[in-house]
MOPAC internal coordinates of N, CA, C and O (Angstrom, degrees):
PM7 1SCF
backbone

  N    0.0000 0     0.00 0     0.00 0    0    0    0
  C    1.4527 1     0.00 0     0.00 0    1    0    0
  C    1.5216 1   112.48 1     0.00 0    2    1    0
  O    1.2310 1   116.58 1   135.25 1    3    2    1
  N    1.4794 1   124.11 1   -44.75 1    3    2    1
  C    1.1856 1   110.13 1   171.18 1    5    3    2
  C    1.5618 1   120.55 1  -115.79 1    6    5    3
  O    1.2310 1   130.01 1  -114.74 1    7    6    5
  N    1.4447 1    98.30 1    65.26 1    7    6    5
  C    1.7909 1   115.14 1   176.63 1    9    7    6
  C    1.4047 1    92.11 1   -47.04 1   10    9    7
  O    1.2310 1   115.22 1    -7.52 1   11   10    9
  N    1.3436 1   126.66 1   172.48 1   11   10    9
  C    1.3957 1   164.40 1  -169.35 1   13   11   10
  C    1.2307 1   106.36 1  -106.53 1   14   13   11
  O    1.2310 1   114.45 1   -91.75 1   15   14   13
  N    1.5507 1   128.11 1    88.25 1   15   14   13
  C    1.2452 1   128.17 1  -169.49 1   17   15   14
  C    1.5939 1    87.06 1  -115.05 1   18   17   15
  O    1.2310 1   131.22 1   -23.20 1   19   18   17
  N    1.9552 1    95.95 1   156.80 1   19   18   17
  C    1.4473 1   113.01 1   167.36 1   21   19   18
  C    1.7130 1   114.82 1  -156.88 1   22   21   19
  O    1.2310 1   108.24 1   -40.99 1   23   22   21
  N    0.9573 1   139.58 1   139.01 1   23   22   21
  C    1.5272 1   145.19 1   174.86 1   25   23   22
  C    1.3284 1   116.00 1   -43.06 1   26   25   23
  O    1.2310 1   118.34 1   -63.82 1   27   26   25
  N    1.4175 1   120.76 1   116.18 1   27   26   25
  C    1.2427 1   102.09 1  -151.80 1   29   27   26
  C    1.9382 1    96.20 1  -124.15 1   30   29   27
  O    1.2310 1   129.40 1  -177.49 1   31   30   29
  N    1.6442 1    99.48 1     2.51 1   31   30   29
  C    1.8166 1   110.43 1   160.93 1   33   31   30
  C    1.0035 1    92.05 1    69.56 1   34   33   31
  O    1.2310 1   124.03 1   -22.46 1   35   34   33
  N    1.5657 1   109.87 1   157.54 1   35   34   33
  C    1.7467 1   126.33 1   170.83 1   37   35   34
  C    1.6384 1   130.10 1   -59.21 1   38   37   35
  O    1.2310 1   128.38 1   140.57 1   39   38   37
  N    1.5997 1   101.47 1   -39.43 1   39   38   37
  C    1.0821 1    97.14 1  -176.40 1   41   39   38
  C    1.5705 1   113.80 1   -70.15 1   42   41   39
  O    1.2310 1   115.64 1   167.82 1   43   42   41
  N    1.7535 1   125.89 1   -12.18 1   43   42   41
  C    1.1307 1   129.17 1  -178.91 1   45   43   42
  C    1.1899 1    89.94 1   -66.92 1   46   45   43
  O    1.2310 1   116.58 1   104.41 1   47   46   45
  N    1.2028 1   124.11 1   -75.59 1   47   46   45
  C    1.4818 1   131.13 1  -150.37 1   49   47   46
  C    2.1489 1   100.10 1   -47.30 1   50   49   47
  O    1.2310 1   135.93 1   134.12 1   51   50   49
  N    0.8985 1    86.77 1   -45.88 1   51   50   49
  C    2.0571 1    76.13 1   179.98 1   53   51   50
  C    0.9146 1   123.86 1   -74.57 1   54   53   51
  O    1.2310 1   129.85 1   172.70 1   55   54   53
  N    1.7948 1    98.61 1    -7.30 1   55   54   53
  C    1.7478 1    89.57 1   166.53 1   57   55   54
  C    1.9366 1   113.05 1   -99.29 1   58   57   55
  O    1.2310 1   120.37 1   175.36 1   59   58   57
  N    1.4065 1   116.91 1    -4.64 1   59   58   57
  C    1.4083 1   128.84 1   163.19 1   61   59   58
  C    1.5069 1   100.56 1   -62.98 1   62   61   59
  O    1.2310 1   129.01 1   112.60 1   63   62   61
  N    1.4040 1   100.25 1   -67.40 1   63   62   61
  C    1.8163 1    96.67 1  -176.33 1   65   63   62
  C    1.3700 1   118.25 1   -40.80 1   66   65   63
  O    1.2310 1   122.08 1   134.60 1   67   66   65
  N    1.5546 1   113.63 1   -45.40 1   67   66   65
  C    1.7051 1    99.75 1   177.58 1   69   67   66
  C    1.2665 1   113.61 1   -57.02 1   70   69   67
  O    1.2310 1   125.70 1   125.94 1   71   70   69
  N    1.3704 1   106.66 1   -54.06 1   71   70   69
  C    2.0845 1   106.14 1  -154.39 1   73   71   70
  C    2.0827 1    89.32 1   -54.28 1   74   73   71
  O    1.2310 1   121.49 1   144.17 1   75   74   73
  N    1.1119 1   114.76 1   -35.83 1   75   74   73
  C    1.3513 1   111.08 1   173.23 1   77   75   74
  C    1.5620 1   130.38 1   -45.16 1   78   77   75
  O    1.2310 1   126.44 1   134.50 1   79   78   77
  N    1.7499 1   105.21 1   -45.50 1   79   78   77
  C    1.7678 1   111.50 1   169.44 1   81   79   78
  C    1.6252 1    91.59 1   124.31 1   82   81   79
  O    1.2310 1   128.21 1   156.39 1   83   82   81
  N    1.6333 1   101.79 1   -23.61 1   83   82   81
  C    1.6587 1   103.21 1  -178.23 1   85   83   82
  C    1.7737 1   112.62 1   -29.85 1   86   85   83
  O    1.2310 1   124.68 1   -54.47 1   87   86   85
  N    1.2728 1   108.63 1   125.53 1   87   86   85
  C    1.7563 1    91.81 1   158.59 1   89   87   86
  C    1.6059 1   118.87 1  -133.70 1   90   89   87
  O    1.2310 1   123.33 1   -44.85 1   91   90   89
  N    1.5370 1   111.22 1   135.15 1   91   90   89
  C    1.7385 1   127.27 1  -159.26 1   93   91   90
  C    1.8938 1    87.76 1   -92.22 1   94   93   91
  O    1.2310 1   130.24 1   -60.05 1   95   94   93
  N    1.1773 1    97.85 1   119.95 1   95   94   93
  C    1.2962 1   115.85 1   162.31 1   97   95   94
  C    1.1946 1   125.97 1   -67.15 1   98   97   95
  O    1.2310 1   112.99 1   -77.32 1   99   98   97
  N    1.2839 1   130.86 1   102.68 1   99   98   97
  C    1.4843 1   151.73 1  -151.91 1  101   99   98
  C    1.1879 1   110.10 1    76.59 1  102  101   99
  O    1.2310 1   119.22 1  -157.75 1  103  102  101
  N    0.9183 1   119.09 1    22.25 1  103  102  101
  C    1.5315 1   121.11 1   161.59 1  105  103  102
  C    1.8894 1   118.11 1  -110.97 1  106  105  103
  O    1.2310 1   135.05 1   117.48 1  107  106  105
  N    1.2485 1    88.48 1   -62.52 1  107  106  105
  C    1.8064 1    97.87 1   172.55 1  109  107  106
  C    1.3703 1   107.34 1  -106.20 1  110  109  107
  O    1.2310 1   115.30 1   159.72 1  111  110  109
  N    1.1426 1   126.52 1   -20.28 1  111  110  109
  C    1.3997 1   111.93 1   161.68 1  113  111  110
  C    1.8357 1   114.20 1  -150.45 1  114  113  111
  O    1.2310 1   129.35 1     8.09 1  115  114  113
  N    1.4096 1    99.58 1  -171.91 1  115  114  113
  C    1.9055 1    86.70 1  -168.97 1  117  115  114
  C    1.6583 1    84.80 1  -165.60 1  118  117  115
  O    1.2310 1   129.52 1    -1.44 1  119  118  117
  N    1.3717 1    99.25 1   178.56 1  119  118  117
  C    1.7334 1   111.00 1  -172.55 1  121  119  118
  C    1.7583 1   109.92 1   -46.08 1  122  121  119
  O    1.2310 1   123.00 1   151.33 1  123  122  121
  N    1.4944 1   111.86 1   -28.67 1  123  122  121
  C    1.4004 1   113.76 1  -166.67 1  125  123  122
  C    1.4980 1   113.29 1   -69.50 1  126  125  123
  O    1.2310 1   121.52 1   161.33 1  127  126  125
  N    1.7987 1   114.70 1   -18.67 1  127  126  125
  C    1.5062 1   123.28 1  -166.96 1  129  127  126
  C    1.7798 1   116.22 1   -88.43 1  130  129  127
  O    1.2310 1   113.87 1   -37.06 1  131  130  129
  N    0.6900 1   129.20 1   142.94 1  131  130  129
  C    1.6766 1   129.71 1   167.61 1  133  131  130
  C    1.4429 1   108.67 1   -98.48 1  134  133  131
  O    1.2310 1   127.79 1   -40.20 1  135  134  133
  N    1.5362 1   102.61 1   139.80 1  135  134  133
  C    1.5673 1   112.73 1   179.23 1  137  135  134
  C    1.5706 1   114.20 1   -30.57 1  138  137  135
  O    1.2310 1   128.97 1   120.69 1  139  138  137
  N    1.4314 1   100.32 1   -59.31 1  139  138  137
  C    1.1965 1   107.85 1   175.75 1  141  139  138
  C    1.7572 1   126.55 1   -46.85 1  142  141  139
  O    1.2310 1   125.83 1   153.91 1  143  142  141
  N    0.9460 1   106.40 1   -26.09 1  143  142  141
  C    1.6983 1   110.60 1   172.90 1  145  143  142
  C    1.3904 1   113.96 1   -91.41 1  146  145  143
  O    1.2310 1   118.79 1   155.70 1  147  146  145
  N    1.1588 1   119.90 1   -24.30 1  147  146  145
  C    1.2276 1   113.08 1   175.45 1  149  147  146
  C    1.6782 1   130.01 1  -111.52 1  150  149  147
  O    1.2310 1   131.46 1  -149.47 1  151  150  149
  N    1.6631 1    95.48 1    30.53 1  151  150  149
  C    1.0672 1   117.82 1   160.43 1  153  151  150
  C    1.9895 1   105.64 1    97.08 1  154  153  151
  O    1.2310 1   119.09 1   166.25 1  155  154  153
  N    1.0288 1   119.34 1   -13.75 1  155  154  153
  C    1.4721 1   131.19 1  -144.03 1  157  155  154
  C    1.4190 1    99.41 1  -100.17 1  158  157  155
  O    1.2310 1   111.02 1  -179.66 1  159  158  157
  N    1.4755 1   134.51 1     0.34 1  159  158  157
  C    1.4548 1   131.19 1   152.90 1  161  159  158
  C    1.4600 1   128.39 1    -5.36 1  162  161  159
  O    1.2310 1   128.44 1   119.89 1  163  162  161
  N    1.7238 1   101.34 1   -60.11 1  163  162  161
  C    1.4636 1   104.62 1  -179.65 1  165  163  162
  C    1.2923 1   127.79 1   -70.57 1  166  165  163
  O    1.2310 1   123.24 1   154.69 1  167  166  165
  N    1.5201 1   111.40 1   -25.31 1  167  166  165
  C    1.5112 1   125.44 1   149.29 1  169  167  166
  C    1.9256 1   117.14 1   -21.48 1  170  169  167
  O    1.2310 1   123.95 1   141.91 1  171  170  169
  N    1.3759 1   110.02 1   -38.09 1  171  170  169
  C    1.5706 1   100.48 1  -165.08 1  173  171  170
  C    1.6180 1   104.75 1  -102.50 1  174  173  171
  O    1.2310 1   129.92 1   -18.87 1  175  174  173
  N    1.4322 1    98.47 1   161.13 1  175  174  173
  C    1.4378 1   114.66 1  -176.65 1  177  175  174
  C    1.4140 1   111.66 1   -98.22 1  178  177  175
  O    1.2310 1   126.32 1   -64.24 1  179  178  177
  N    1.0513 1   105.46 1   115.76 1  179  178  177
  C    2.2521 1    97.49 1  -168.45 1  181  179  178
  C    1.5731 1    88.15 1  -124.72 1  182  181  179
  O    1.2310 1   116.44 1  -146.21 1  183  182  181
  N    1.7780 1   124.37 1    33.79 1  183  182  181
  C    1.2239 1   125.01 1   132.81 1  185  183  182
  C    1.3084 1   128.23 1  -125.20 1  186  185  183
  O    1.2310 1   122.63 1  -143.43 1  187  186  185
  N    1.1895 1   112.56 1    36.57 1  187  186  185
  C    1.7326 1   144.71 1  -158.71 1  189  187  186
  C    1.7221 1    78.96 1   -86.63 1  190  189  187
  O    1.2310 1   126.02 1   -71.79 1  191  190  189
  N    1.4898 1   106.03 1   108.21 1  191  190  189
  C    1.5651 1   112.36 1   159.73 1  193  191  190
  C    1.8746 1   113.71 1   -19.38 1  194  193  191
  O    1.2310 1   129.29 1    91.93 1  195  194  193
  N    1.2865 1    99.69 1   -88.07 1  195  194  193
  C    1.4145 1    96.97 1   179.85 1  197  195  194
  C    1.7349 1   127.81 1  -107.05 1  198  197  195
  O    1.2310 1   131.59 1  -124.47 1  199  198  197
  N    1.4649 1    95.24 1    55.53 1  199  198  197
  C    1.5910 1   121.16 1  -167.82 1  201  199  198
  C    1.1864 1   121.56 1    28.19 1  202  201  199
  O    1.2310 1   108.89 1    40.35 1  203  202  201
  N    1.3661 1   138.40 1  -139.65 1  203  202  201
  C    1.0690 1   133.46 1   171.60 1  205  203  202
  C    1.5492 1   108.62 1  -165.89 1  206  205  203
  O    1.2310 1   126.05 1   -29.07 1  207  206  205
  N    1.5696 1   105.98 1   150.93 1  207  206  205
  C    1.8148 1   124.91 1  -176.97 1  209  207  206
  C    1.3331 1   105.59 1   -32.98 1  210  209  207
  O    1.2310 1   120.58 1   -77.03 1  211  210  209
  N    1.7625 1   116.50 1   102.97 1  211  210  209
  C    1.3202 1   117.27 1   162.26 1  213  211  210
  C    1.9985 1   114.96 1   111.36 1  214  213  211
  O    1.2310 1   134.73 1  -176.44 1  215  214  213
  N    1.3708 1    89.12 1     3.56 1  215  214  213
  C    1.1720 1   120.41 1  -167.32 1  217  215  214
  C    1.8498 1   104.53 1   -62.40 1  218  217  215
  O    1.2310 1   131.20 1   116.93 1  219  218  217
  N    0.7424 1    95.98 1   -63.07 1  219  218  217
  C    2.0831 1   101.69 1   172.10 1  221  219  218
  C    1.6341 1    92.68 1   -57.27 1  222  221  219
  O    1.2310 1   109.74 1   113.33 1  223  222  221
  N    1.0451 1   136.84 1   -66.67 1  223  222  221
  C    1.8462 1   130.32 1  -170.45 1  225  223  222
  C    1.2821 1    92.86 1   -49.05 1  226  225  223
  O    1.2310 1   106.34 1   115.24 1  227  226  225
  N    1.1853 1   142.99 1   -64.76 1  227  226  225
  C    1.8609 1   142.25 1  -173.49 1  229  227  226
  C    1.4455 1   103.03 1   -27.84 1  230  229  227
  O    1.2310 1   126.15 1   108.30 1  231  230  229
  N    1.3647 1   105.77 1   -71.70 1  231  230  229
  C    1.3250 1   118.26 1  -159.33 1  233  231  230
  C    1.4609 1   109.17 1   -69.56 1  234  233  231
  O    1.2310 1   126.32 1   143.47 1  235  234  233
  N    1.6390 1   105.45 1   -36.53 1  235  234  233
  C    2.2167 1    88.35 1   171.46 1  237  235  234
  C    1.0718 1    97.37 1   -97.06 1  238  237  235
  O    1.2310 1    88.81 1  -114.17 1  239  238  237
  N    1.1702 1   168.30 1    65.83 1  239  238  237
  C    1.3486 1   138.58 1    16.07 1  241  239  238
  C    1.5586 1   123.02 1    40.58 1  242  241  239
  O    1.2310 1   135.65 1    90.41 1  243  242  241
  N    0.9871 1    87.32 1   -89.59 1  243  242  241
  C    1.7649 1   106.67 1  -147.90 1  245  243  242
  C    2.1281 1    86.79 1   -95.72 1  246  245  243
  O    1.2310 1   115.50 1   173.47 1  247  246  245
  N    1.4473 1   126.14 1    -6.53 1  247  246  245
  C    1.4475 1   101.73 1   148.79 1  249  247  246
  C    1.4201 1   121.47 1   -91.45 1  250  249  247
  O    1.2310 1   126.59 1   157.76 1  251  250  249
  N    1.5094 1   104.93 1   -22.24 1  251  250  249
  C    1.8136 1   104.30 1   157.64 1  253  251  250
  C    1.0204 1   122.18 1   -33.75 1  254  253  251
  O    1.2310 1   108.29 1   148.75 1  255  254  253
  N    1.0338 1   139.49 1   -31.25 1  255  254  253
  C    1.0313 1   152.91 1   179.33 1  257  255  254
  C    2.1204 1   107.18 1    64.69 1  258  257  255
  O    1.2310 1   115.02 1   -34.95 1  259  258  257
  N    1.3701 1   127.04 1   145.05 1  259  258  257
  C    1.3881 1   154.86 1   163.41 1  261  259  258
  C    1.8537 1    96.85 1     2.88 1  262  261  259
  O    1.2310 1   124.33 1   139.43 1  263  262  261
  N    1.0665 1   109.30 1   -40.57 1  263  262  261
  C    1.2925 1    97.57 1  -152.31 1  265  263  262
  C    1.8346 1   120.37 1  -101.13 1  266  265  263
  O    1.2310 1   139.89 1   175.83 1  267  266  265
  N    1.7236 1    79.02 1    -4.17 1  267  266  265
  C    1.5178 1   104.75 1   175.60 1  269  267  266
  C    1.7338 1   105.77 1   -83.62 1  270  269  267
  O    1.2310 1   116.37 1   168.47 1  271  270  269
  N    1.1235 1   124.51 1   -11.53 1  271  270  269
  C    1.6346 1   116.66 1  -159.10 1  273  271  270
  C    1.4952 1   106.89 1   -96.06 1  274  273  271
  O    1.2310 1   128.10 1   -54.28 1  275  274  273
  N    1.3631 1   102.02 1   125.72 1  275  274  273
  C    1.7415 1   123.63 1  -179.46 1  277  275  274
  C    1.6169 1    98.29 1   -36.98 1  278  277  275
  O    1.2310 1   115.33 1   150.79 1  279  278  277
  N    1.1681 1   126.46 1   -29.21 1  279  278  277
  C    1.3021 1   124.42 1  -142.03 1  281  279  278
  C    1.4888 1   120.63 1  -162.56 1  282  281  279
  O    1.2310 1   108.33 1   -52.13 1  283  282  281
  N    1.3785 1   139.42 1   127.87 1  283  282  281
  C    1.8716 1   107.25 1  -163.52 1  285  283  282
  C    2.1672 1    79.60 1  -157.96 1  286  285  283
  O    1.2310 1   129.89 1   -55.66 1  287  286  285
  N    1.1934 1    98.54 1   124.34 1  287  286  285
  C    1.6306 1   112.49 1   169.55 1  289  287  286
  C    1.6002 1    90.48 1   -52.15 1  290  289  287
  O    1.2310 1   126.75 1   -25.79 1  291  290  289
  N    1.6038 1   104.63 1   154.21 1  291  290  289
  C    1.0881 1   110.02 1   174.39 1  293  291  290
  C    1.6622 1   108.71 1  -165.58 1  294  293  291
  O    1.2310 1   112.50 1   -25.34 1  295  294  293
  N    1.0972 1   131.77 1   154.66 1  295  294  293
  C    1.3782 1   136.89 1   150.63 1  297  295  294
  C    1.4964 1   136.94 1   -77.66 1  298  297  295
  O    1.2310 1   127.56 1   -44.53 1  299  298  297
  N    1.2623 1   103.05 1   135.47 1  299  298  297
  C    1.7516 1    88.05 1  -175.87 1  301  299  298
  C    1.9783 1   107.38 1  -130.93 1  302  301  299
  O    1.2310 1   135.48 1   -44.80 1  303  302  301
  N    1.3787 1    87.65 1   135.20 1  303  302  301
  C    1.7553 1    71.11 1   175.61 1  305  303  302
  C    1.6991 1    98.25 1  -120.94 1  306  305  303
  O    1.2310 1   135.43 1   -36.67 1  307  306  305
  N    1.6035 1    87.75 1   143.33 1  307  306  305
  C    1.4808 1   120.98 1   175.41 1  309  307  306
  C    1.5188 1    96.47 1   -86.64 1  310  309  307
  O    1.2310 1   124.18 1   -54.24 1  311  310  309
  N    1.4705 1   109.59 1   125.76 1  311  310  309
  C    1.4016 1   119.77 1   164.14 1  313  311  310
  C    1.6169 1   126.46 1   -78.55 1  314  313  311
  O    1.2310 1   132.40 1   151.35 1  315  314  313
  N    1.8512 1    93.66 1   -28.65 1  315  314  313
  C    1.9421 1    96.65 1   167.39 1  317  315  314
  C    1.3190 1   116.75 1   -91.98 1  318  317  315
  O    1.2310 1   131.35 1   -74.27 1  319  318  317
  N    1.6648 1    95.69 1   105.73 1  319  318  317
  C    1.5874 1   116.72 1   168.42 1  321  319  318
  C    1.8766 1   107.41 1   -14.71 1  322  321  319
  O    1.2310 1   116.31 1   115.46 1  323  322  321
  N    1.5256 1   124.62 1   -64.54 1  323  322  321
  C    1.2609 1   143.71 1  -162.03 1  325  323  322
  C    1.8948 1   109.06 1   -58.65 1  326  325  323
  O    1.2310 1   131.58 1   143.85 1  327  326  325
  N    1.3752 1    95.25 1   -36.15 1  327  326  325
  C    1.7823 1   102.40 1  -177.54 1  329  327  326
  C    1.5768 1   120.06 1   -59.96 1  330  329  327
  O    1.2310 1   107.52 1   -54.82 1  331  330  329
  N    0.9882 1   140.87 1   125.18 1  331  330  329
  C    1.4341 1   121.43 1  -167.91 1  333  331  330
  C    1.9436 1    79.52 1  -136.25 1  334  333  331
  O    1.2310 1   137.19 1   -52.88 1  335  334  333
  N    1.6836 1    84.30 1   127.12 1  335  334  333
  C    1.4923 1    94.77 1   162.58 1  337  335  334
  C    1.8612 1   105.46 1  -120.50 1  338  337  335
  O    1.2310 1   133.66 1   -44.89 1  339  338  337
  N    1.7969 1    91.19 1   135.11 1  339  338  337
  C    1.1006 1   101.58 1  -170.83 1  341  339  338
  C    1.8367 1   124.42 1  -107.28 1  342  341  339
  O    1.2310 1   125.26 1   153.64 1  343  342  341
  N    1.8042 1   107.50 1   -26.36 1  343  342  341
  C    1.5482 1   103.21 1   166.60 1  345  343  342
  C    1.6001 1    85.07 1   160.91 1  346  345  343
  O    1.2310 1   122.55 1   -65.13 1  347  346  345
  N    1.7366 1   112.72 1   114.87 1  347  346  345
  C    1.5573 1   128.36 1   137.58 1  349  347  346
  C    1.4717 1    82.76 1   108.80 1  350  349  347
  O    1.2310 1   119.88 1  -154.68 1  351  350  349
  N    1.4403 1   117.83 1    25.32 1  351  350  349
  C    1.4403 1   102.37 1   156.68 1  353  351  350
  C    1.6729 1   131.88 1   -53.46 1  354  353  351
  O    1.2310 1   109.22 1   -39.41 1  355  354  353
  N    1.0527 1   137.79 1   140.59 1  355  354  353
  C    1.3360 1   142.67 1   176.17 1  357  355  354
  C    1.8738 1   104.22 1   -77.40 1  358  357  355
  O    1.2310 1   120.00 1   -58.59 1  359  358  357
  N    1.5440 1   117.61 1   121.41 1  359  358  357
  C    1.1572 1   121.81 1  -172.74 1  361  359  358
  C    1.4997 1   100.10 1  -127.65 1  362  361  359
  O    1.2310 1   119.05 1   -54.72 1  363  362  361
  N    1.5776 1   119.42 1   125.28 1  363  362  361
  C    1.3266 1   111.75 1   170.05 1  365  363  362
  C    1.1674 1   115.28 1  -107.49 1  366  365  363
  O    1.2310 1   109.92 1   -24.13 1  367  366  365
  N    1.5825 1   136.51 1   155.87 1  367  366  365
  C    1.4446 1   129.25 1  -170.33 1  369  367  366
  C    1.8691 1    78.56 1  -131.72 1  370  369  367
  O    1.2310 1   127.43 1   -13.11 1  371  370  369
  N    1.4079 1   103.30 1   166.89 1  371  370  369
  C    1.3767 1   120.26 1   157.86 1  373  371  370
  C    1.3545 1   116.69 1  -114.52 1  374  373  371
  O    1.2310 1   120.10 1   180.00 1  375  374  373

């Protein structure tokens, strides 16, 4: 009854939701993304009696397999404590 509560602010909470898998619509993704890029594959039923809207794109998709996709949600960790990324940073990989 009297746990140890403290304010733990918004920006905590979106960073709980990630390590979770949670994803905020228009935030990490929006109409332009496919399940498949934004990680959410396992989300669909591909024994859904009479499947569902978009259902053939999922699946070639998702036999393309990972390495075919224009685009793939992802996490990144910053090692300097001081850096604070806040939304639509530009990230380059090699």
């Amino acid at each position: 009854p009297n746990a140890p509560l403290a304010h733990v602010g918004l920006k905590a909470l979106g960073s709980l939701r990630l390590e979770k898998g949670y994803r905020d619509y228009g935030h990490d993704m929006d109409n332009t993304d496919t399940l498949i890029q934004c990680g959410l594959g396992f989300t669909c039923d591909f024994e859904k009696p009479n499947g569902f809207l978009g259902q053939e794109s999922v699946q070639a998709e998702k036999a393309a397999g990972v390495k075919q996709l224009p685009k793939r949600l992802c996490s990144v960790l910053v090692k300097d404590p001081e850096a604070m990324l806040y939304h639509g940073e530009i990230v380059y990989r090699d």
